[in-house]
C-alpha positions in Angstrom: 0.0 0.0 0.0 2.2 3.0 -1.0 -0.4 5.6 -1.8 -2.3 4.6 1.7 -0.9 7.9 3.9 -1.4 9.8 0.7 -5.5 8.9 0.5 -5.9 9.0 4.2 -4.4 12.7 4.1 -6.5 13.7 0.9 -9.5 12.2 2.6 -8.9 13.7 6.5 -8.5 17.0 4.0 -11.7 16.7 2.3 -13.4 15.8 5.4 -12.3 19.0 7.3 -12.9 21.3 4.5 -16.5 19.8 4.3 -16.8 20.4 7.7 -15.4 23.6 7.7 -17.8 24.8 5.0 -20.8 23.9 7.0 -19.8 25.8 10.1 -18.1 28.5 8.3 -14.0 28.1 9.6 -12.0 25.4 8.6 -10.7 24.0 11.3 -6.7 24.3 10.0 -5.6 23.2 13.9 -7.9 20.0 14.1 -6.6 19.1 10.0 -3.1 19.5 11.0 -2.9 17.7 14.0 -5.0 14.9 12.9 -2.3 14.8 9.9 0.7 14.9 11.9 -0.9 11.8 14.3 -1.9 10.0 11.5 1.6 10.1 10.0 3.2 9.2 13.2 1.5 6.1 14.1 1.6 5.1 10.4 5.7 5.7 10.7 5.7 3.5 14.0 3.7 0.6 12.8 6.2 0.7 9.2 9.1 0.6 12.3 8.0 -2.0 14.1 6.7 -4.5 10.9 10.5 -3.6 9.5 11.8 -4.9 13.2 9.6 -8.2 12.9 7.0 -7.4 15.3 3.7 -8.4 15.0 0.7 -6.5 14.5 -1.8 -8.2 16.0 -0.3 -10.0 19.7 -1.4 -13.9 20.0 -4.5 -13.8 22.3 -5.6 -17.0 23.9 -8.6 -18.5 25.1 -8.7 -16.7 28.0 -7.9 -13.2 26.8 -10.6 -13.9 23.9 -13.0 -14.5 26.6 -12.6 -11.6 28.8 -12.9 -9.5 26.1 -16.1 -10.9 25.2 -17.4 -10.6 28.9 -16.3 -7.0 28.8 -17.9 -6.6 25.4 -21.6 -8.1 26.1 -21.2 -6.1 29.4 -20.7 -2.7 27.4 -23.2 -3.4 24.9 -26.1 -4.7 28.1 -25.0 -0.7 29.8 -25.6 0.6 27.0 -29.0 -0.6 25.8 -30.2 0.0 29.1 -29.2 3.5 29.5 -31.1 4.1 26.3 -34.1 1.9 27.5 
């Protein structure tokens, strides 16, 4: 994916300006800084995938069931707070 930091930036761009538009000031703080993030976590991940690091850690049975306690939790708050 080479062109994949150049079409998040175009799109993050278009976004703003949109945005902008409607409220009457572009936001050039919000654009830049969500730019500059972008670009640093994309140059981190590039670092550690060039190290041979994974992505993604190995999660076992029990990690994969916590996080679907904590999920079923969330989403059982959440209906009820809009019930």
């Amino acid at each position: 994916m080479k062109g994949h930091i150049l079409y998040v930036v175009i799109s993050l761009s278009v976004v703003f300006i949109t945005f902008g538009l409607l409220i009457g000031q572009i936001p050039w703080v919000g654009l830049a800084a969500s730019i500059i993030g972008f670009s640093l976590a994309e140059f981190t991940r590039q670092r550690k995938r060039n190290r041979g690091e994974s992505e993604a850690g190995s999660n076992d049975k029990r990690t994969a069931n916590h996080l679907n306690q904590f999920s079923v939790i969330v989403m059982m708050v959440s209906f009820r707070m809009i019930l």
